[in-house]
KOLMIBA-783981 format. One record per residue: residue number from 1; z, x, y of N, C-alpha, C in turn. Coordinates in steps of 0.05 Angstrom, whole numbers. Layout:
BEGIN
 pos   n.zz   n.xx   n.yy  ca.zz  ca.xx  ca.yy   c.zz   c.xx   c.yy
 NUM      Z      X      Y      Z      X      Y      Z      X      Y
...
//
This chain:
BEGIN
 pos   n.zz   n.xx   n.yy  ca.zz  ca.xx  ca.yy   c.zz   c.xx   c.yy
   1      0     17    -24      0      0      0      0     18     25
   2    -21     13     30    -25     42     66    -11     29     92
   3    -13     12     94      3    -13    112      8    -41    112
   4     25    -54    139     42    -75    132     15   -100    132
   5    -12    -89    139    -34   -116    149    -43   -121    123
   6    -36   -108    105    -44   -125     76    -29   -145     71
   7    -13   -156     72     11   -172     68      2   -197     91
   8    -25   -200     99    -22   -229    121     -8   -231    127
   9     11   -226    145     38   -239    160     23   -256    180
  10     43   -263    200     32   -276    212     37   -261    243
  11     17   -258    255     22   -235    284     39   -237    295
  12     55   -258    305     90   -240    314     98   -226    299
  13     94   -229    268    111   -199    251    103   -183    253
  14     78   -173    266     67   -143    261     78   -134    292
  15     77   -156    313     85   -147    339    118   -132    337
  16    139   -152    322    151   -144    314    164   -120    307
  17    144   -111    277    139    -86    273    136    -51    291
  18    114    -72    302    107    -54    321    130    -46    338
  19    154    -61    349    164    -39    370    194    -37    357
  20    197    -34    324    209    -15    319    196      7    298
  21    173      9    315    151     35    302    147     33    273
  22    153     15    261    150      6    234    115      7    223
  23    105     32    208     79     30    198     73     33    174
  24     85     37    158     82     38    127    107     32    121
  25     99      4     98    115     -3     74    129     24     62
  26    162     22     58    176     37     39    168     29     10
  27    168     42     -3    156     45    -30    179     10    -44
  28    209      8    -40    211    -20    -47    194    -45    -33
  29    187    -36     -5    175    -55      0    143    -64     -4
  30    134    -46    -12    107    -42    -21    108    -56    -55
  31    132    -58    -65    127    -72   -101    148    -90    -97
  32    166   -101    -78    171   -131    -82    162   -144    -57
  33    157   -143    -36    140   -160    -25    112   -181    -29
  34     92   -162    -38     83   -183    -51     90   -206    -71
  35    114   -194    -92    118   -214   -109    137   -236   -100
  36    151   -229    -76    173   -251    -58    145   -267    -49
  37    127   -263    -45    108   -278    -15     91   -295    -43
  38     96   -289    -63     78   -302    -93    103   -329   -107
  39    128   -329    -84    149   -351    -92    173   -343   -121
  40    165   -307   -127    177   -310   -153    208   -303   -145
  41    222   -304   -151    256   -294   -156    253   -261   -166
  42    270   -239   -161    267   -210   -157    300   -207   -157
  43    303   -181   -175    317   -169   -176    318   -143   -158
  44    319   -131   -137    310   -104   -130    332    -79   -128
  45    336    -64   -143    352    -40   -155    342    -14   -136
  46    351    -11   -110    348     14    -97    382     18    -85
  47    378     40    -67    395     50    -59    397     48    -26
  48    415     61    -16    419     44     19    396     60     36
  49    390     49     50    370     72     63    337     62     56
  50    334     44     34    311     37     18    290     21     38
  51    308     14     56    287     -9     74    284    -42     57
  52    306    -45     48    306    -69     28    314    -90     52
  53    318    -88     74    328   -108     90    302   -127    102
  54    283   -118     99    260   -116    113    240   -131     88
  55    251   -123     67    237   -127     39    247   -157     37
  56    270   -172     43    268   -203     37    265   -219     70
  57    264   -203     89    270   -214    124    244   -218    126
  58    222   -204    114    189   -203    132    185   -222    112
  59    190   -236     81    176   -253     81    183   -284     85
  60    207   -284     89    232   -301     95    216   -315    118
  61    213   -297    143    192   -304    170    171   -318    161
  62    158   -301    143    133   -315    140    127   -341    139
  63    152   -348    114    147   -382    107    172   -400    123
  64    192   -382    148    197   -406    155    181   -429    167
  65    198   -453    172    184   -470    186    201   -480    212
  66    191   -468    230    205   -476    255    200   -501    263
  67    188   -521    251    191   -546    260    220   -556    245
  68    223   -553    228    248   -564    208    264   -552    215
  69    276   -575    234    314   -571    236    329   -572    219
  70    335   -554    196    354   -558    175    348   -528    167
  71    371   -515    139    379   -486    138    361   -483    111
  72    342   -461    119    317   -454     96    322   -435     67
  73    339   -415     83    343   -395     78    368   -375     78
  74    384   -371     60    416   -359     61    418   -342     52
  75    435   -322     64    427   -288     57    455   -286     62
  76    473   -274     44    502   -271     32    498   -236     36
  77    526   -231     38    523   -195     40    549   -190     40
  78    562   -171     25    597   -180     26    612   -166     43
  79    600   -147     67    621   -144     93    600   -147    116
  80    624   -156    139    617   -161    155    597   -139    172
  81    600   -118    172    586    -98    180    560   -106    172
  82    555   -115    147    532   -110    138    519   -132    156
  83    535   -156    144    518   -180    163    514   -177    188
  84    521   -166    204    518   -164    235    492   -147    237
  85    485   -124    214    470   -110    219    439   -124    207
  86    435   -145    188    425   -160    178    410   -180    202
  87    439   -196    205    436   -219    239    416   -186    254
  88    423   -178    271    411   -171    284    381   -156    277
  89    373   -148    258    345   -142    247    330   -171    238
  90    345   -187    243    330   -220    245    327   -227    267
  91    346   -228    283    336   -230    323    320   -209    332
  92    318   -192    317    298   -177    330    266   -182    315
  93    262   -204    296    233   -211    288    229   -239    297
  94    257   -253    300    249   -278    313    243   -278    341
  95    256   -261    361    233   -258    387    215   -252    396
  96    201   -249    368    175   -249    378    162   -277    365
  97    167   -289    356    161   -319    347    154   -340    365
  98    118   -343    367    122   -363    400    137   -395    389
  99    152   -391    361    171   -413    365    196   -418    359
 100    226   -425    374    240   -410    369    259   -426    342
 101    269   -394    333    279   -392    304    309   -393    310
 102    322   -408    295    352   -419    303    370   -400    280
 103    383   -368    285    393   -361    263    421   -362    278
 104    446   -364    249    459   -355    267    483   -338    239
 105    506   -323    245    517   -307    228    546   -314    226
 106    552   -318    205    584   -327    199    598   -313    178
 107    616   -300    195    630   -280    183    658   -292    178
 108    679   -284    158    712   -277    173    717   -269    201
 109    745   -272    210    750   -265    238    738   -274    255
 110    718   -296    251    706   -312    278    719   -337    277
 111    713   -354    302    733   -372    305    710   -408    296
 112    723   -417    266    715   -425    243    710   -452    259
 113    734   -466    274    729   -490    285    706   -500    305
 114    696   -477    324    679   -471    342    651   -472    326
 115    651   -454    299    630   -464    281    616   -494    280
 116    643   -498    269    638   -534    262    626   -544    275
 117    642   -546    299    624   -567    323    607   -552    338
 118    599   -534    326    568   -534    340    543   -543    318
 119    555   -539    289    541   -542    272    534   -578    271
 120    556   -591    278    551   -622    283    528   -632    301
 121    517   -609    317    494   -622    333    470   -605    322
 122    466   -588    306    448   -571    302    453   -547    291
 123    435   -551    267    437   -535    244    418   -511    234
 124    426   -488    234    407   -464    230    386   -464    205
 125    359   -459    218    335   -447    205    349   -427    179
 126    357   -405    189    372   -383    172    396   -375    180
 127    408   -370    157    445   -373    153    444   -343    142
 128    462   -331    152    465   -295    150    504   -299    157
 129    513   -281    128    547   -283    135    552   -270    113
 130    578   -271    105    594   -270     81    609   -291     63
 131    605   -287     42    601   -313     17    627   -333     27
 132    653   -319     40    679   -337     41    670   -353     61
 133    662   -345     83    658   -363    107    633   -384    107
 134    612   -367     91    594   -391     87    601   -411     67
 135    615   -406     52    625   -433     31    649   -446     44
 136    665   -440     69    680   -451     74    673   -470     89
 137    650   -472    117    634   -479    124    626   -501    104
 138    603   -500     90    593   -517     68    620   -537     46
 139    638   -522     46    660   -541     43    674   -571     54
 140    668   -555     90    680   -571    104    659   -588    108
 141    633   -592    100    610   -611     99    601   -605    132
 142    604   -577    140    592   -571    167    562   -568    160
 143    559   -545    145    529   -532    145    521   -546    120
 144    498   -548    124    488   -572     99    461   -549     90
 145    467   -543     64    445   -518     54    438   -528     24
 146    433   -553     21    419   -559      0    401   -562     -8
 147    389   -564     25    343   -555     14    343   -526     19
 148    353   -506     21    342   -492     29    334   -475     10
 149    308   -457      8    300   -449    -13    302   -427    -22
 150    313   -403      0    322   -372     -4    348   -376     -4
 151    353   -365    -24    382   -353    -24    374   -312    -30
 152    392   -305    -20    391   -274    -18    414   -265    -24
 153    421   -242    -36    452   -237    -39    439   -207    -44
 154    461   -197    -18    450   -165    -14    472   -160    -20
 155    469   -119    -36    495   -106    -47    513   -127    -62
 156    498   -132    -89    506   -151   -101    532   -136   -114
 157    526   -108   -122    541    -95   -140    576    -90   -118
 158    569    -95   -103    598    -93    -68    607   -117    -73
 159    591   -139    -79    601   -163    -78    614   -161   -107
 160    604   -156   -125    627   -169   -142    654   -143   -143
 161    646   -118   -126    672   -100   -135    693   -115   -114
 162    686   -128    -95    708   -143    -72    713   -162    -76
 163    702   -186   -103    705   -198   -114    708   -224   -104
 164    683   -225    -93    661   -245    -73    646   -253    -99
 165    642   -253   -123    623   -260   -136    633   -296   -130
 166    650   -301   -142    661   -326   -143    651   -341   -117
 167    646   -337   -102    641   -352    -75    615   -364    -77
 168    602   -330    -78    576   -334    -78    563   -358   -107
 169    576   -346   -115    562   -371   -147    567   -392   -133
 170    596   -409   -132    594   -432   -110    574   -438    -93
 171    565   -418    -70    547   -421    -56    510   -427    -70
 172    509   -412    -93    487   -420   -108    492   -446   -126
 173    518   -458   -128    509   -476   -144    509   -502   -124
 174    502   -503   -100    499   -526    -86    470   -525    -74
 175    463   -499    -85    430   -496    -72    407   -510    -98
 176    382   -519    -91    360   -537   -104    356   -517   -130
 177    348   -540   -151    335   -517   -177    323   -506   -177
 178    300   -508   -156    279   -496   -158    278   -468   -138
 179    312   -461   -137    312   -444   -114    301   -416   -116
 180    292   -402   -101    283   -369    -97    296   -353    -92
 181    315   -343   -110    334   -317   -112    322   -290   -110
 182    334   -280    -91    332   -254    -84    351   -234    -80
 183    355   -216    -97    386   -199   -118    374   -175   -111
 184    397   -164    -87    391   -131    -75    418   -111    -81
 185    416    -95   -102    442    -78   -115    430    -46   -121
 186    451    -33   -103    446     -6   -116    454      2   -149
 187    462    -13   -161    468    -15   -176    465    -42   -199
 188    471    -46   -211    472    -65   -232    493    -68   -252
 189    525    -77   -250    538    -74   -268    531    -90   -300
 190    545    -95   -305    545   -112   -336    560   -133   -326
 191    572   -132   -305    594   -163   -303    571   -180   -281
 192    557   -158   -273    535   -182   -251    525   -197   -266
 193    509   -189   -289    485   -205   -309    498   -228   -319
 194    519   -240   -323    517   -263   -320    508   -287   -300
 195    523   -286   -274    504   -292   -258    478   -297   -257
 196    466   -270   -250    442   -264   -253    425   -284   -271
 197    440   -288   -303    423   -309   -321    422   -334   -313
 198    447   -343   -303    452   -363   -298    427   -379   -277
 199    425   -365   -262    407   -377   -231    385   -367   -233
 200    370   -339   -245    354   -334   -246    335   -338   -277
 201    313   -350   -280    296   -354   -301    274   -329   -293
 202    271   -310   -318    254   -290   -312    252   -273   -290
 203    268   -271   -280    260   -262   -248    250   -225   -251
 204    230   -218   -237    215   -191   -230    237   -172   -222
 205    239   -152   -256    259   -137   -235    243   -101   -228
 206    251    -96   -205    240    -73   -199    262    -46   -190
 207    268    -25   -212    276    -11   -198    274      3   -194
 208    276     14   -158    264     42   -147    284     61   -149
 209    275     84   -167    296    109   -164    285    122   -143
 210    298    127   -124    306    154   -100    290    176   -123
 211    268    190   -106    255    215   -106    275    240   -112
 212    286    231    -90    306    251    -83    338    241    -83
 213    355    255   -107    386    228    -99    392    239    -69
 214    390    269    -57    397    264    -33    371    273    -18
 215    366    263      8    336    264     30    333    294     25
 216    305    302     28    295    325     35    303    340     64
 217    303    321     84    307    319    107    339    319    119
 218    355    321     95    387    338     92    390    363     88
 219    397    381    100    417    395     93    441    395     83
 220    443    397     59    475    384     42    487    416     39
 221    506    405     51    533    438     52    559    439     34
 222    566    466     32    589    460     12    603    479     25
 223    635    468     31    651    488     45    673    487     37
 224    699    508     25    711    508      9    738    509     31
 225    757    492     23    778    492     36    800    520     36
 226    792    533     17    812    548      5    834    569     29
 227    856    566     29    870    590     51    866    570     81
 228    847    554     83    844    544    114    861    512    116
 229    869    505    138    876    478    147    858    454    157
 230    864    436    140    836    417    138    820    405    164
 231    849    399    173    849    381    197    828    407    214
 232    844    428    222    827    448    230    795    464    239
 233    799    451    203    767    464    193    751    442    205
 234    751    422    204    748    390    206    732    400    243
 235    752    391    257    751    403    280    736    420    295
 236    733    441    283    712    464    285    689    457    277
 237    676    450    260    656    443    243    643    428    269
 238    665    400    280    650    385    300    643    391    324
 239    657    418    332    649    425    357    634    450    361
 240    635    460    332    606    475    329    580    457    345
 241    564    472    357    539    460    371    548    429    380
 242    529    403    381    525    389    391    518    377    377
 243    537    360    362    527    336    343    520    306    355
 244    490    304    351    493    277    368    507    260    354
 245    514    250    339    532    233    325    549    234    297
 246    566    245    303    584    254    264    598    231    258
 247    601    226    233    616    214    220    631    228    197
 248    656    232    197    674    244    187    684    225    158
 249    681    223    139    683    202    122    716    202     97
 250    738    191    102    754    206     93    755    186     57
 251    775    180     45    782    177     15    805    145     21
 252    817    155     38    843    131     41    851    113     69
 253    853     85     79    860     90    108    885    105    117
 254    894    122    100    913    138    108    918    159    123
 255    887    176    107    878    193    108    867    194    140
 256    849    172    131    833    164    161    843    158    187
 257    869    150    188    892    153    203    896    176    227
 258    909    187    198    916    222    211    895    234    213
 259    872    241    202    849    254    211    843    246    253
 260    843    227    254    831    212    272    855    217    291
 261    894    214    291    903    228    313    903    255    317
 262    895    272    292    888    299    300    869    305    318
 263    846    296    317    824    296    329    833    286    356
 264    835    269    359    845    252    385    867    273    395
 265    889    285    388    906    296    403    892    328    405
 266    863    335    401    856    354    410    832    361    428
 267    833    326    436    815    321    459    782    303    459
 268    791    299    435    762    288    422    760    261    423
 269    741    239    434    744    208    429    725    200    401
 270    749    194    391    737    187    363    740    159    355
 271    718    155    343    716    122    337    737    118    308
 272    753    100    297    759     97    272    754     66    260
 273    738     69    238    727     46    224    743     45    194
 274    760     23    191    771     18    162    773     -4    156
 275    782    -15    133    793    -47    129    815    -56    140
 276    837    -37    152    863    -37    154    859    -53    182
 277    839    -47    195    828    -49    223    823    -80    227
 278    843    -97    243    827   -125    250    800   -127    255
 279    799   -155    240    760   -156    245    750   -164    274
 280    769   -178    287    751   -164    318    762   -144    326
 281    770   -132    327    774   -103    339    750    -86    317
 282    738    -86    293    727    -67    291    698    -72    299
 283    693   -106    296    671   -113    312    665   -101    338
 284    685   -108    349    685    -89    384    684    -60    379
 285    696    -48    361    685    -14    350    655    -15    347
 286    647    -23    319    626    -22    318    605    -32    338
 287    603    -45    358    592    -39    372    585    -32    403
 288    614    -17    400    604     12    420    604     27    405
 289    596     45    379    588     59    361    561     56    369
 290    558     29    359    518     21    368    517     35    392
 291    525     28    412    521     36    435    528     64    438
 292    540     87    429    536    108    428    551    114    448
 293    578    101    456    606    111    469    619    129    453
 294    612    133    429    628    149    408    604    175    396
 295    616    199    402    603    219    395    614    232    364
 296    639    218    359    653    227    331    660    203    326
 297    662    197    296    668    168    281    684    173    252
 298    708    169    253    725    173    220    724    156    204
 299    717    146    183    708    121    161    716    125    141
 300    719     94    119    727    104     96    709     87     84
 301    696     83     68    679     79     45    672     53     45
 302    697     34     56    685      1     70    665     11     90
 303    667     34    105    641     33    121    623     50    110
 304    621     67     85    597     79     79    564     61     76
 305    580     40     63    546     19     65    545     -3     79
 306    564      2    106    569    -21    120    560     -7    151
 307    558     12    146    546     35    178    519     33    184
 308    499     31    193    471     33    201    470     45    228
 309    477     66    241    472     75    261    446     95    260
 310    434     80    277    412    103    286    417    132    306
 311    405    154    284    417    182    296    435    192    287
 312    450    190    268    470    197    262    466    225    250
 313    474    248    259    465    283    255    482    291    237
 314    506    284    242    520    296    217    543    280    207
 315    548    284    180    569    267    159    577    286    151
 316    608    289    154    626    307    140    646    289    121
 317    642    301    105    653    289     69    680    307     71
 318    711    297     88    739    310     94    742    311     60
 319    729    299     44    743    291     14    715    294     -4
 320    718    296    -31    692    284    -47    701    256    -58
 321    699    231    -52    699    209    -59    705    199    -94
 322    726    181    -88    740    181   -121    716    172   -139
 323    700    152   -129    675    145   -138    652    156   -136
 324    638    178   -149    620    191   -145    588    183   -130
 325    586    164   -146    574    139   -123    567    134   -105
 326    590    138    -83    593    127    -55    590    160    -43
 327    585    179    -64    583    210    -44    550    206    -30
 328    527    198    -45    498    186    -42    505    164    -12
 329    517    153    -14    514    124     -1    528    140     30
 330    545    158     29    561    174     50    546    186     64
 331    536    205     46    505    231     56    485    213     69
 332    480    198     57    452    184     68    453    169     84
 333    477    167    103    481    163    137    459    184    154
 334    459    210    147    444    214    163    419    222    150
 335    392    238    165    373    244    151    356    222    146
 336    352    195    166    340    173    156    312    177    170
 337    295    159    168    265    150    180    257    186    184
 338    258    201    167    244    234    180    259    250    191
 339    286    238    203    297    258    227    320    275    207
 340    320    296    219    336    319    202    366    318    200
 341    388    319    195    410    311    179    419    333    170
 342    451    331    176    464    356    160    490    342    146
 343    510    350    129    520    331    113    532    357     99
 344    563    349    105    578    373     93    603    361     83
 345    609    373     55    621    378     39    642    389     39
 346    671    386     48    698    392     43    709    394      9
 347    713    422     -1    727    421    -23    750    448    -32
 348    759    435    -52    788    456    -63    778    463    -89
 349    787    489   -101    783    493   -126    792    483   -138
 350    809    464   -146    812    439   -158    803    429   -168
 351    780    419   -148    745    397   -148    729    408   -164
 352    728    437   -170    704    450   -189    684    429   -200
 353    708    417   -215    694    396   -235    676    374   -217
 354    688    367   -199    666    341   -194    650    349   -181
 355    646    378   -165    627    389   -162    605    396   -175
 356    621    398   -198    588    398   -229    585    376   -233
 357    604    355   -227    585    325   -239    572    315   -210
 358    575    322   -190    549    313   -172    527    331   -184
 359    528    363   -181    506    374   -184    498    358   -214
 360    506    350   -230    485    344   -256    474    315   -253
 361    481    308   -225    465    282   -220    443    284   -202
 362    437    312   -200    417    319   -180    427    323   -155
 363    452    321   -143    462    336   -121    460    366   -122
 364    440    386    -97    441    409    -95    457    413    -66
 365    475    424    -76    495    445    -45    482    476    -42
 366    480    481    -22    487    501      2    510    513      7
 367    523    526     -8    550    544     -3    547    554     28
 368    569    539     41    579    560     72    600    559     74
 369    609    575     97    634    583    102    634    583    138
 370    652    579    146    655    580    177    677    613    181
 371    657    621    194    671    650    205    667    656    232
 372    687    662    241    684    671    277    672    652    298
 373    676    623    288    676    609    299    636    595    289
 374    624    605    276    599    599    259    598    605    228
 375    577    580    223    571    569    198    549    595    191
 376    568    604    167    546    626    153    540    623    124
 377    523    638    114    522    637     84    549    650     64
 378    553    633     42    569    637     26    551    640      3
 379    584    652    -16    571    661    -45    562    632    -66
 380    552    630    -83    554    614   -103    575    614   -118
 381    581    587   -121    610    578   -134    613    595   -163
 382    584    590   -179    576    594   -195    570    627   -208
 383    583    640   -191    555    667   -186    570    689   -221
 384    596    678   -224    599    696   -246    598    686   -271
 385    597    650   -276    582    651   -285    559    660   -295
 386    540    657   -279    513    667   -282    508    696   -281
 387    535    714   -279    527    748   -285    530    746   -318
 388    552    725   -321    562    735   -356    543    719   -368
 389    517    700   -360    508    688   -379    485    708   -379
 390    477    732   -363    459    752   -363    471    769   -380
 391    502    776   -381    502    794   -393    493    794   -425
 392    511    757   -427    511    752   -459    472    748   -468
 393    462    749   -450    424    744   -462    422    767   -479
 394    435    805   -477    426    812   -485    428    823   -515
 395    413    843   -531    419    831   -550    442    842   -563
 396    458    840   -589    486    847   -590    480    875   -600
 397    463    881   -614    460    900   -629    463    929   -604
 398    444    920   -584    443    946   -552    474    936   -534
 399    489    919   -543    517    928   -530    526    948   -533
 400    532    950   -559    550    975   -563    544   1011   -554
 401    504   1005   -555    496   1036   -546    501   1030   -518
 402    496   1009   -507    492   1006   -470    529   1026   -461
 403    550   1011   -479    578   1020   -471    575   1051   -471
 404    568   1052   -492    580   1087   -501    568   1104   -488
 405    533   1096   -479    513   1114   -452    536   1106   -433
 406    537   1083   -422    556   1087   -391    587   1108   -393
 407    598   1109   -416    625   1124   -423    620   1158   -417
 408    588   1158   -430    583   1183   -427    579   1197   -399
 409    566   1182   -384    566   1187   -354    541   1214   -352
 410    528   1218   -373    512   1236   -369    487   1233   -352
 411    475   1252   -334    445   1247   -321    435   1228   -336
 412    414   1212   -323    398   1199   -340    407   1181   -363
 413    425   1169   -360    442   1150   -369    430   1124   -377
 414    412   1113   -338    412   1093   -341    374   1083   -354
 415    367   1108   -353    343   1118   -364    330   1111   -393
 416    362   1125   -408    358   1122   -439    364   1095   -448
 417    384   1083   -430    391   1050   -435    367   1034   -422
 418    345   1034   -409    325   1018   -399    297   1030   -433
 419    295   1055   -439    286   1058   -457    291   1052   -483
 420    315   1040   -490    328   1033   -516    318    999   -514
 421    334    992   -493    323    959   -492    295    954   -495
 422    274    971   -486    244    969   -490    236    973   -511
 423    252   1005   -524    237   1001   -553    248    976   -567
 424    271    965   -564    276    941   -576    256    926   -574
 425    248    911   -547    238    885   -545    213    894   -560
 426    200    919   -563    165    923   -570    178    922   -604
 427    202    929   -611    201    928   -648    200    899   -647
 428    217    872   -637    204    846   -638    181    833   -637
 429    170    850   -616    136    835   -612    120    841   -637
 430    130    859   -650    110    867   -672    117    860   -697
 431    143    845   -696    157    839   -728    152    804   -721
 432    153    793   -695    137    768   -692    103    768   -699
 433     87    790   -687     66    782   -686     58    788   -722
 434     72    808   -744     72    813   -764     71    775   -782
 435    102    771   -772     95    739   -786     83    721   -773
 436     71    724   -761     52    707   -744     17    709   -767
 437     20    735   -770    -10    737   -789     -2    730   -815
 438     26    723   -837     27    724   -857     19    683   -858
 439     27    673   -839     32    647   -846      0    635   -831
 440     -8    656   -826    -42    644   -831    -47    653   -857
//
């Protein structure tokens, strides 16, 4: 798919498009779009960063009907972060619509009664929230979503770890039979697929593995805590150069806490995003974050796939994440649409281990170290390892001469040991190539 004009939209979406420079389909959106715009139900299995928001919103547009005052289309997402960031990549395709599109977003922490009675005179085209508030809504016989024919449930696999599944099923079982499910999970547990059977008949599933588990367009660092003070190192790291926007990502809101008055009592305005955090107050965070009043940001893993800031230069990992998981979903804050990204790695020799189980999931680090106030090269974690797995290649029989030449210390030492190993390897080539002619 070379571009979005294969897909007929209808020209406000390409206008749309157009001024957030949008020119080529992401590879999910290039293999479930057509099959959303063909009426089928889709499973889609990528990762954050995929452009999957875009993948059920552009065809969603397509077939609303702005004559029909009543709710078409419901798109569930289980934090509020997300939905706000959802709502607003929908007002930004419905203004260009020469007709206007009635969306509106219902989260927790908004004020539920004020809902109501607005919903008593007029009822949204498309419904964008989280599963508790839209079924509470629909409970109270406010929002009436029984024709509508999209249902969407993004980060399905978030929803049922926060244990939103239950809502959401509610919310699908008051929607038409013939409804069009659309299931967006980085993942896919075994406790989702029930669901899943339940509401979905056959549905297209597609899943895109990441090229790369982390962007090309990262620099992924590894910096070892060992002998230094975290808070410290932390600190330095950020005021090395000029980060247009860091996010510091910690393990606990505890953590995230004290990180964040350190910072702050050493002169730094730092944004802090957690659960612990009232939901309007982090609403009002998050967006002056958008707004880019905050040059540093401390988070804990409710905001790893709940963050969408554009620009974001660097992510510092204070921790490696109990869930290995969410280290992908952390990193890939920055480094988005092309732009370059750096993404560093806090660890103790302790971690060794989960350091080998990212790398065997295709995470590659960059050993550094901060000296004299700059980021330089470090050794490999690995490096003696890899002398003793050279040593043991060679063969056992030239150990024992290799010892007894080095004991001797005589001239030309290392002479007669490069000549012993050779005549070795040439007596092989010739006792291989020997049975090589008997077994013709």
């Amino acid at each position: 798919m070379a571009n979005f004009r294969e897909f007929n939209f209808k020209e406000y979406i390409y206008q749309a498009l157009d001024e957030i420079n949008f020119k080529e389909p992401t590879e999910v959106q290039a293999r479930l779009i057509p099959t959303i715009l063909k009426g089928k139900s889709v499973v889609g299995q990528s990762q954050t960063g995929s452009g999957k928001t875009h993948t059920f919103l552009l065809p969603i547009f397509q077939n609303l009907n702005a004559q029909k005052d009543e709710v078409q289309a419901v798109i569930t997402t289980p934090s509020r972060e997300l939905a706000y960031q959802i709502y607003e990549a929908a007002k930004q395709l419905a203004k260009f619509s020469p007709e206007n599109i009635w969306i509106q977003n219902y989260v927790g922490g908004t004020d539920k009664q004020r809902q109501i009675e607005k919903l008593k005179s007029h009822q949204p085209q498309l419904v964008i929230g989280t599963p508790g508030r839209i079924l509470d809504l629909v409970r109270e016989n406010a929002l009436d979503i029984h024709n509508a024919h999209y249902l969407v449930v993004d980060e399905a696999d978030m929803t049922l770890d926060l244990g939103f599944l239950k809502e959401t099923d509610a919310i699908a079982s008051t929607l038409p039979k013939d409804l069009q499910m659309l299931v967006f999970s980085a993942t896919i547990p075994e406790k989702l697929r029930p669901f899943l059977r339940k509401y979905m008949y056959n549905p297209v599933i597609e899943v895109v593995a990441n090229k790369h588990v982390i962007s090309p367009t990262i620099d992924n660092w590894l910096v070892s805590t060992k002998g230094r003070d975290r808070n410290k190192l932390i600190y330095d790291l950020l005021t090395m150069g000029e980060p247009y926007l860091a996010l510091v990502f910690a393990n606990t809101k505890e953590r995230a806490d004290e990180l964040t008055n350190y910072l702050r009592s050493q002169g730094l305005k730092v944004a802090k995003v957690h659960g612990g955090i009232q939901p309007r107050q982090r609403k009002r965070i998050m967006r002056e974050i958008q707004n880019l009043d905050y040059q540093f940001v401390v988070a804990t893993d409710l905001a790893a796939r709940g963050i969408d800031i554009e620009g974001v230069s660097h992510v510092i990992n204070d921790d490696i994440p109990e869930d290995l998981e969410f280290f992908v979903h952390r990193v890939g804050r920055t480094g988005r649409n092309g732009m370059k990204g750096t993404a560093i790695t806090l660890y103790e020799p302790s971690e060794e281990k989960l350091i080998d189980e990212l790398e065997s999931m295709g995470v590659h680090f960059v050993p550094k170290a901060v000296k004299n106030g700059e980021i330089v090269d470090s050794y490999d974690r690995n490096r003696r390892e890899k002398r003793q797995t050279r040593k043991e290649s060679m063969d056992p029989k030239l150990r024992g001469f290799v010892k007894k030449e080095k004991k001797k210390r005589k001239p030309g030492y290392k002479k007669k040991i490069k000549r012993a190993i050779k005549r070795d390897e040439q007596q092989k080539r010739r006792i291989a190539r020997r049975q090589a002619r008997k077994m013709k």
